[in-house]
DOMAR-266538 format. One record per residue (C-alpha): residue number from 1; residue in one letter; x, y, z. Coordinates in Angstrom, 3 decimals, m for minus. Each point is the difference from the previous one (the first is absolute). Layout:
<node k="NUM" r="A" c1="X" c2="Y" c3="Z"/>
...
END
This chain:
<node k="1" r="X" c1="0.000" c2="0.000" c3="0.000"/>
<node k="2" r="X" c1="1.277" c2="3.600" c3="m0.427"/>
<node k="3" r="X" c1="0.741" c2="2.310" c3="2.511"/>
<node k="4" r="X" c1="m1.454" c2="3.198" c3="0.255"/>
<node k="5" r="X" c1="1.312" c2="3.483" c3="1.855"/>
<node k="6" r="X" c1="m0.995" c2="2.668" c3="0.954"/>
<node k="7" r="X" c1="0.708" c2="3.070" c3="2.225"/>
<node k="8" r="X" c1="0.443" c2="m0.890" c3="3.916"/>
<node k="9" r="X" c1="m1.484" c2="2.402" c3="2.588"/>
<node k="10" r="X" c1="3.399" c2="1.583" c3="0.709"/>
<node k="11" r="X" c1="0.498" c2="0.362" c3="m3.726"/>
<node k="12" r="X" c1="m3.154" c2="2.315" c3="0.155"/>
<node k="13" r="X" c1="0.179" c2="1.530" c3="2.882"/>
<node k="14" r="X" c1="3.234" c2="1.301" c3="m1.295"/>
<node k="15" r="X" c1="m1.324" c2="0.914" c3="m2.996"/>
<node k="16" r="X" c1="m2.565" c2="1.863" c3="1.788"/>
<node k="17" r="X" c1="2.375" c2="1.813" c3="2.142"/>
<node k="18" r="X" c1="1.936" c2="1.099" c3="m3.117"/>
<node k="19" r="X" c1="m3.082" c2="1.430" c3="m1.549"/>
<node k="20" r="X" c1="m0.999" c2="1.776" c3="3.251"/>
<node k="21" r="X" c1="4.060" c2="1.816" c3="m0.010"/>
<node k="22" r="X" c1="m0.686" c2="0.800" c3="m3.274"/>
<node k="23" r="X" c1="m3.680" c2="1.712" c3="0.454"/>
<node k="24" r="X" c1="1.415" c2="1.877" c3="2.981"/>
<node k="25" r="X" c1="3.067" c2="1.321" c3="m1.666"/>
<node k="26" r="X" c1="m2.173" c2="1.300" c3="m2.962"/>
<node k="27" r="X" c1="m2.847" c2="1.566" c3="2.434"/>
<node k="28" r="X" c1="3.322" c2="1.790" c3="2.201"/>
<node k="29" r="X" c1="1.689" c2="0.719" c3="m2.899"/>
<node k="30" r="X" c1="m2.889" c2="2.061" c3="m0.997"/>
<node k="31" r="X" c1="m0.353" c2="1.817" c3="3.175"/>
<node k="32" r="X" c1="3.068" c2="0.969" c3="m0.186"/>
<node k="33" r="X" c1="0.136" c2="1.601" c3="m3.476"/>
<node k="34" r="X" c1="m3.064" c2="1.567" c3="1.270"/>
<node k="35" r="X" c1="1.734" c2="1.566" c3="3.274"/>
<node k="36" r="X" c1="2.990" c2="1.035" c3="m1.718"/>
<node k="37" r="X" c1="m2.508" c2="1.779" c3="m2.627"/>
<node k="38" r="X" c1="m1.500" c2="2.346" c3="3.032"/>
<node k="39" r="X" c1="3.681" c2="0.210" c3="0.799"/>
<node k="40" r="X" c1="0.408" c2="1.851" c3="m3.238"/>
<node k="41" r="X" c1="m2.936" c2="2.202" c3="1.196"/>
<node k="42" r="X" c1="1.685" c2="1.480" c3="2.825"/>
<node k="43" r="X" c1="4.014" c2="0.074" c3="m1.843"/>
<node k="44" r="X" c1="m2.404" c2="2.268" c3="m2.982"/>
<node k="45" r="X" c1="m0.967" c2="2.263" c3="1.988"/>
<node k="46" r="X" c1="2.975" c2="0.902" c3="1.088"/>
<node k="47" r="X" c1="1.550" c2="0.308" c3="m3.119"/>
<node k="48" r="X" c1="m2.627" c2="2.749" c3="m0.847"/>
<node k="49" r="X" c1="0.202" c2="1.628" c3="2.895"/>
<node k="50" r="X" c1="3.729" c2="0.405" c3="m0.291"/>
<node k="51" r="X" c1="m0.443" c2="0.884" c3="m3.424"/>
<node k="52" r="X" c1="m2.241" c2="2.741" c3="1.188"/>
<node k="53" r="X" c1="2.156" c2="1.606" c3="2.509"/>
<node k="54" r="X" c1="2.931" c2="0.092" c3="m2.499"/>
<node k="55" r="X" c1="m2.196" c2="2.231" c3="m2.329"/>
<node k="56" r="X" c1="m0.915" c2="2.122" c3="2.717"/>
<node k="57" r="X" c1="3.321" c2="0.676" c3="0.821"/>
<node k="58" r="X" c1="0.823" c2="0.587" c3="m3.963"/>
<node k="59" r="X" c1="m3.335" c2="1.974" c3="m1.156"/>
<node k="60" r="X" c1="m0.997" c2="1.442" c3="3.674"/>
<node k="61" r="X" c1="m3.422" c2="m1.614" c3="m0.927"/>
<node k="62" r="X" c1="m1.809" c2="m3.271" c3="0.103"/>
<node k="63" r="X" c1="m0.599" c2="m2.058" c3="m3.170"/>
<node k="64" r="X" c1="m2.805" c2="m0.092" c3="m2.316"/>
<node k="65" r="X" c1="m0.378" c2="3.505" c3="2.184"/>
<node k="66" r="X" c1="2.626" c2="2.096" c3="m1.303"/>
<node k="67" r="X" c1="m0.795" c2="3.205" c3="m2.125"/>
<node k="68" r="X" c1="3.830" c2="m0.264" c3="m2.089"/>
<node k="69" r="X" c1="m0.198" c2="m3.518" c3="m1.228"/>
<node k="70" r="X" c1="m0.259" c2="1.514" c3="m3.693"/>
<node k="71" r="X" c1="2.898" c2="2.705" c3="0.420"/>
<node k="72" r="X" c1="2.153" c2="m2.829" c3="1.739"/>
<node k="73" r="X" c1="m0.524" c2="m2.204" c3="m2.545"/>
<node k="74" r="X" c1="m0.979" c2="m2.895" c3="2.203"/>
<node k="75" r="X" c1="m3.926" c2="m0.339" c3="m1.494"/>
<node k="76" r="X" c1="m2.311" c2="1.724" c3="m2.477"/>
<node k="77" r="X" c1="m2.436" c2="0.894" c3="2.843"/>
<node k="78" r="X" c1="0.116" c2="2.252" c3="2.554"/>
<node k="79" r="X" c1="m2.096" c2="m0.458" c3="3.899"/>
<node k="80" r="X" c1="m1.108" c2="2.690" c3="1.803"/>
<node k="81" r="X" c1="1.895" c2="0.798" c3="2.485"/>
<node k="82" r="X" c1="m2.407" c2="m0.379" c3="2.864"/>
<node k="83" r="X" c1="2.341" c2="m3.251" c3="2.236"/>
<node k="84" r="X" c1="m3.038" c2="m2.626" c3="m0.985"/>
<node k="85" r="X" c1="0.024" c2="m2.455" c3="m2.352"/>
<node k="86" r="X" c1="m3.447" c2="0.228" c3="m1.286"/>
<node k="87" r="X" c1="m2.914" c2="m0.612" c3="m2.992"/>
<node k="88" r="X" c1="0.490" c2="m3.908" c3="m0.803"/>
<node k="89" r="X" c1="0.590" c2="0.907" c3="m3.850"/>
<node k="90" r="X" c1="3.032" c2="2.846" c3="m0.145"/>
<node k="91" r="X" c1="1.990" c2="0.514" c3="3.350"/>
<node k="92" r="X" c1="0.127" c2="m3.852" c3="0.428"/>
<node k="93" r="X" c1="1.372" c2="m0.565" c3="m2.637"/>
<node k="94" r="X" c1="2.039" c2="2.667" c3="m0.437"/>
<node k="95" r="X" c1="1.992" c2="m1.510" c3="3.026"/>
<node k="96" r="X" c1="1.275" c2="m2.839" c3="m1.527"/>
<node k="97" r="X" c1="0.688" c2="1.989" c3="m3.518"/>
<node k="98" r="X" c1="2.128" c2="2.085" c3="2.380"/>
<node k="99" r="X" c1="1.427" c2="m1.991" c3="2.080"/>
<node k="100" r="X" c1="1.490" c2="m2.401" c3="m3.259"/>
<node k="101" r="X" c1="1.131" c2="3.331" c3="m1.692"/>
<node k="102" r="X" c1="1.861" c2="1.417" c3="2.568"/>
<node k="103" r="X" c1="1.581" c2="m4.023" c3="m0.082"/>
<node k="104" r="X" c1="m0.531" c2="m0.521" c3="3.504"/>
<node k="105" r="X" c1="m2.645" c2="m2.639" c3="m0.103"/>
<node k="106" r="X" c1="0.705" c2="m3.309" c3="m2.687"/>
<node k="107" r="X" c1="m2.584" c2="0.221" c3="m3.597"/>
<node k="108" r="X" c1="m1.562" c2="2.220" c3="m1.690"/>
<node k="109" r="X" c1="m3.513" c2="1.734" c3="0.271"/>
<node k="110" r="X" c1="m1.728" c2="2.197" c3="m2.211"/>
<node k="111" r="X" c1="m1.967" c2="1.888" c3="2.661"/>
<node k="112" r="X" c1="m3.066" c2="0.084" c3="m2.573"/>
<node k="113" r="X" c1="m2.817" c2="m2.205" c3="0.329"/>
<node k="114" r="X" c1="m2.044" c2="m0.925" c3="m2.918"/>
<node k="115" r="X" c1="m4.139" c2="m0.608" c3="m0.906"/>
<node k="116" r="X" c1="0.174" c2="1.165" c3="3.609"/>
<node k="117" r="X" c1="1.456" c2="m3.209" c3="1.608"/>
<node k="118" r="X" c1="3.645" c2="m0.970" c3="1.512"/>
<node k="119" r="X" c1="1.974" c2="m2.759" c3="m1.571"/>
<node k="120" r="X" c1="2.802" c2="m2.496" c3="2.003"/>
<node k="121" r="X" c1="3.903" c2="1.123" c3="m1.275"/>
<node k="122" r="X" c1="m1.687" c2="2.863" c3="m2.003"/>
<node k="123" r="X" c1="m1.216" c2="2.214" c3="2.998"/>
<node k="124" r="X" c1="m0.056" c2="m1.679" c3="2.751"/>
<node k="125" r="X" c1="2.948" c2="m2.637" c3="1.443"/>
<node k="126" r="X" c1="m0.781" c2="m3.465" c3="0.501"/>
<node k="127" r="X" c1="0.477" c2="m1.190" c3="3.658"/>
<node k="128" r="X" c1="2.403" c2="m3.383" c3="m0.273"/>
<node k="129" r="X" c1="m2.865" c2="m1.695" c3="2.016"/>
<node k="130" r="X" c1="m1.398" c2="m0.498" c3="m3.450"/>
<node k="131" r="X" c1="m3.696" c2="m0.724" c3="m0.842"/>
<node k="132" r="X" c1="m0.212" c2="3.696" c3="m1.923"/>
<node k="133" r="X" c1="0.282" c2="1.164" c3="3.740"/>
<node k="134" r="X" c1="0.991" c2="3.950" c3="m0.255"/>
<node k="135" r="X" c1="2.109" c2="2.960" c3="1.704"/>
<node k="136" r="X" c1="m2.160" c2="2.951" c3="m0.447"/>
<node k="137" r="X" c1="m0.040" c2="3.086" c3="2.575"/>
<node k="138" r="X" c1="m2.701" c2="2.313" c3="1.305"/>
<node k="139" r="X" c1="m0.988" c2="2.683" c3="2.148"/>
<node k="140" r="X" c1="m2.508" c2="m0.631" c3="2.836"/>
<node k="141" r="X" c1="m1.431" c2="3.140" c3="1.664"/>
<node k="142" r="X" c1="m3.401" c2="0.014" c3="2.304"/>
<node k="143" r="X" c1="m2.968" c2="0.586" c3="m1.817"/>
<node k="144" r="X" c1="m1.389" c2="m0.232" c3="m3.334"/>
<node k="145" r="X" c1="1.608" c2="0.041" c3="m3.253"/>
<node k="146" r="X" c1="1.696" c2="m1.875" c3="m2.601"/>
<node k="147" r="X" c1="3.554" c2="1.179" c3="2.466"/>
<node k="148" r="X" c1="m0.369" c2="m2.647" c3="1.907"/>
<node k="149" r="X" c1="m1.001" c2="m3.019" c3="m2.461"/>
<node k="150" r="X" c1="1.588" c2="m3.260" c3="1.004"/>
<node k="151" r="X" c1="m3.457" c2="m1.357" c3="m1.098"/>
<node k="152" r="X" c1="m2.952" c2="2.041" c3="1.054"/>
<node k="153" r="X" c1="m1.450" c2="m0.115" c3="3.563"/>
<node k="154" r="X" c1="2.852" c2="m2.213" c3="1.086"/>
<node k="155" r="X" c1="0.501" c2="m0.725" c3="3.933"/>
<node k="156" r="X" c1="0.652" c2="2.536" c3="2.846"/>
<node k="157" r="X" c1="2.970" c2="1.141" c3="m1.749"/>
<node k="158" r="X" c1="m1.986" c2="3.405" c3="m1.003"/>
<node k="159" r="X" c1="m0.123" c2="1.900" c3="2.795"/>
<node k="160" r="X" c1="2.071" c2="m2.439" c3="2.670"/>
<node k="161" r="X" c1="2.979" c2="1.149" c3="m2.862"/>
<node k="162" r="X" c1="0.495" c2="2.969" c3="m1.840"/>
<node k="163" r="X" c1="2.350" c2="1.666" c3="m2.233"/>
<node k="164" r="X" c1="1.649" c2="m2.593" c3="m0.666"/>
<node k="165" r="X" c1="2.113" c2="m1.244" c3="m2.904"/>
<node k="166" r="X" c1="0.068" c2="m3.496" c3="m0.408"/>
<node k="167" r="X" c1="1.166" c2="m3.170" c3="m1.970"/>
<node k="168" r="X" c1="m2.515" c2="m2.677" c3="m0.825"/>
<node k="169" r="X" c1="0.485" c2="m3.967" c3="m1.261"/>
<node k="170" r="X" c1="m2.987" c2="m1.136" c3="m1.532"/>
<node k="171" r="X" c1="m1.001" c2="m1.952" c3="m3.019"/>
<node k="172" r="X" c1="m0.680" c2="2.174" c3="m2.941"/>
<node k="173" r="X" c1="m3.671" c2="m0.039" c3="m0.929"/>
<node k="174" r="X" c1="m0.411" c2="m0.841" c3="m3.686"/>
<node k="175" r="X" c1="m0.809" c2="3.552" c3="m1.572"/>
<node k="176" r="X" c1="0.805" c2="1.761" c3="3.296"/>
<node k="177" r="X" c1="m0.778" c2="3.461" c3="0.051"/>
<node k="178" r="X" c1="1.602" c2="0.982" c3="3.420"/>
<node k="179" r="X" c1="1.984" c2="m1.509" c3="2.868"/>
<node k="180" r="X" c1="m2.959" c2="m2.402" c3="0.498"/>
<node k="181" r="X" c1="1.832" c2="m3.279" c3="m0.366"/>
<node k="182" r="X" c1="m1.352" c2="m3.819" c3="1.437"/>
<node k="183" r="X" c1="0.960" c2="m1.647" c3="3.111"/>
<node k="184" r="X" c1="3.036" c2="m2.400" c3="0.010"/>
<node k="185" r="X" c1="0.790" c2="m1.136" c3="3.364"/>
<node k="186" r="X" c1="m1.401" c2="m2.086" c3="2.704"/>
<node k="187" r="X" c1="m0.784" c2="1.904" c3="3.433"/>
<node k="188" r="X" c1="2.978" c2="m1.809" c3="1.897"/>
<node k="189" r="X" c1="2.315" c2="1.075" c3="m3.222"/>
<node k="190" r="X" c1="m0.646" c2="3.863" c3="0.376"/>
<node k="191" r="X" c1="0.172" c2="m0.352" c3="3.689"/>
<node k="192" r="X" c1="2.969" c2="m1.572" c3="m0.047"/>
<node k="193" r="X" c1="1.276" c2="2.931" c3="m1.711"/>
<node k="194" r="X" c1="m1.473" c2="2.342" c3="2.191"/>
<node k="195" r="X" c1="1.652" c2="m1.686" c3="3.222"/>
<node k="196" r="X" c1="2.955" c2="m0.198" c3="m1.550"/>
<node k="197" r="X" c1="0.686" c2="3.634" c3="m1.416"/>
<node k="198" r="X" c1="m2.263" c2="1.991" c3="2.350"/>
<node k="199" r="X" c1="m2.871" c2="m0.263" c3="2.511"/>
<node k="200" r="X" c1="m2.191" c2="m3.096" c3="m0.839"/>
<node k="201" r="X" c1="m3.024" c2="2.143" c3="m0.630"/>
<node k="202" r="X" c1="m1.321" c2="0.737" c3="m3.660"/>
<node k="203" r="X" c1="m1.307" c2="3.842" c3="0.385"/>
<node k="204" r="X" c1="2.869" c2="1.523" c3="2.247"/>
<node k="205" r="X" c1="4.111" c2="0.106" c3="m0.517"/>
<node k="206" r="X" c1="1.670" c2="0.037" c3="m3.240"/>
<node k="207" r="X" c1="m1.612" c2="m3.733" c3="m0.920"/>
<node k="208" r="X" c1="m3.362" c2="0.003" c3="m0.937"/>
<node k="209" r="X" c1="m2.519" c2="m2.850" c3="m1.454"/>
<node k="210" r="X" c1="m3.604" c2="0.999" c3="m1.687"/>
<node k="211" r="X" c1="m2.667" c2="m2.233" c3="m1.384"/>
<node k="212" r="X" c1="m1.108" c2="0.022" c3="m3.530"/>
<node k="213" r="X" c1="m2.587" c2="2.564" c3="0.164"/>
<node k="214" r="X" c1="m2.083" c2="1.307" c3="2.953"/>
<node k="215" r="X" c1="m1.569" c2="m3.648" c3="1.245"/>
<node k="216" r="X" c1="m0.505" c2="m0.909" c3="2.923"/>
<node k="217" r="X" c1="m1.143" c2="m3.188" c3="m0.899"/>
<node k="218" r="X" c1="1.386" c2="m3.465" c3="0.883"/>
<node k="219" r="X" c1="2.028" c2="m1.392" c3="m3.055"/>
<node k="220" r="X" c1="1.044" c2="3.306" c3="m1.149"/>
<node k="221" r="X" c1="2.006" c2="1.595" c3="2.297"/>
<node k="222" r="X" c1="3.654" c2="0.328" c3="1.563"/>
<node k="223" r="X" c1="m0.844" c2="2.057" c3="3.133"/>
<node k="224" r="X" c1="m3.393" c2="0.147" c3="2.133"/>
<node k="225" r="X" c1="m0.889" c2="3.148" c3="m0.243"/>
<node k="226" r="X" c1="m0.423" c2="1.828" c3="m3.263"/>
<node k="227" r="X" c1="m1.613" c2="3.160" c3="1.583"/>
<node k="228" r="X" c1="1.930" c2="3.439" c3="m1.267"/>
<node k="229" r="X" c1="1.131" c2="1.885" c3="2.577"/>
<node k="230" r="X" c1="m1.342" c2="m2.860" c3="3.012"/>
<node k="231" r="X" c1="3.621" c2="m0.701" c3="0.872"/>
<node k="232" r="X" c1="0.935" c2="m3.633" c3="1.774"/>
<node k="233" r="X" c1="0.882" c2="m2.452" c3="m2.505"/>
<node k="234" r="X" c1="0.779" c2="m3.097" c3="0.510"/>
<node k="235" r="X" c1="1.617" c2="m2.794" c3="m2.510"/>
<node k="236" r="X" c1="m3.138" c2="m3.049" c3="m0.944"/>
<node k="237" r="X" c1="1.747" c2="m2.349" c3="1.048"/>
<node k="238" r="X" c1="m3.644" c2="m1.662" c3="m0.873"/>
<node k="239" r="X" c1="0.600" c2="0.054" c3="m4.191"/>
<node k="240" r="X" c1="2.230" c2="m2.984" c3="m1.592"/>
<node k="241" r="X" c1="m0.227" c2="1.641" c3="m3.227"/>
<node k="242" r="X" c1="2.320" c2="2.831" c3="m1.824"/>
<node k="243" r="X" c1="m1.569" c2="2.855" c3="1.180"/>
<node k="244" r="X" c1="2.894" c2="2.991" c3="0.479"/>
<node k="245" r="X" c1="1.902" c2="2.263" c3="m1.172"/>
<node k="246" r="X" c1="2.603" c2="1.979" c3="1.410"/>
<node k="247" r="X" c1="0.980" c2="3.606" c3="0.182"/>
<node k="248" r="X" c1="3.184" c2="1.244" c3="1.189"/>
<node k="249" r="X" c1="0.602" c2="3.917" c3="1.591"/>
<node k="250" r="X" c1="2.397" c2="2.369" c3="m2.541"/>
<node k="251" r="X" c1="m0.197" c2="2.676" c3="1.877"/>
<node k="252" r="X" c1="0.035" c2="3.576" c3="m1.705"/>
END
């Protein structure tokens, strides 16, 4: 008669063991491409910030802000002068066109947006996180007013923050019209970032986190209260899915 083999329990529980090293190295290999994306986050924001204090130091004047960009020779459009880095479509992105002209910040930017929308590596940077996440800045000031756009009615910010110059990550809407971008990071990501850099809390410090648009809702939101001008945010710890962005303080 002929013998027949086949695998012995050890056999397959090796086998299975294998399998299970291999499944876990994939899954931590992929949290850690992920963590040393958010990484990026902070190391960006530093490179723009010191990008922005070596053209103040040149031009006496912030970026995308300055009124001598033409006579310099460092962009085709000129800010106004007034220290905030305002209206989504011109100032915005006038402070990349200026920052890459005066070669103090890598790429370059055209400071023009067209059929009224921005456009990654045209006008706006791409963040190395990826996923058509942006770098765009903005002005926040309390009350009304396309000033303070991050995305209307957004979070405690208005009023609990004002004048204020700041530098958002968010993924670029498709056809956006204004530093409106979507939500890319969980609540423990932009958290994270907060401890780390600053206070822990999304509406006070030089870190802050807002929600997509004025929500309160479960399932939409990054902090727990959306309120403008309430004050006392807190981080949802509550919400599994991507929904922040961050803003960092630029100062004026």
């Amino acid at each position: 008669m002929k013998n027949e083999t086949g695998f012995t329990l050890v056999e397959l529980s090796i086998v299975i063991v294998i399998i299970g090293l291999i499944v876990a190295g994939v899954v931590g290999g992929q949290a850690l491409v992920r963590q040393a994306k958010i990484r990026s986050i902070i190391t960006e924001q530093n490179e723009v910030k010191l990008s922005m204090n070596a053209f103040r130091l040149e031009y006496n004047s912030l970026p995308g802000d300055t009124t001598d960009a033409v006579a310099y020779g460092i962009g085709n459009n000129d800010g106004n002068g007034d220290k905030r880095i305002h209206n989504a479509l011109t100032e915005n992105l006038y402070f990349w066109e200026h920052l890459t002209g005066a070669k103090l910040y890598p790429g370059s930017y055209d400071g023009v947006q067209t059929n009224n929308t921005m456009t990654l590596h045209r006008n706006l940077p791409a963040s190395s996180f990826g996923n058509s996440v942006a770098l765009h800045t903005a002005h926040i000031r309390a009350g009304s007013g396309a000033n303070n756009r991050i995305h209307a009615g957004n979070l405690s910010l208005f009023g609990m923050i004002d004048d204020v110059n700041v530098l958002a990550f968010a993924k670029l809407d498709s056809g956006a019209t204004g530093p409106a971008g979507q939500p890319f990071l969980k609540v423990s990501e932009a958290h994270g970032i907060d401890n780390k850099m600053d206070d822990g809390t999304p509406d006070s410090g030089i870190v802050y986190s807002v929600n997509r648009t004025n929500t309160n809702a479960d399932g939409n939101r990054c902090v727990d209260n959306s309120m403008q001008g309430t004050g006392g945010a807190n981080y949802d710890f509550n919400e599994t899915g991507e929904t922040c962005r961050v803003l960092f303080n630029i100062g004026k």
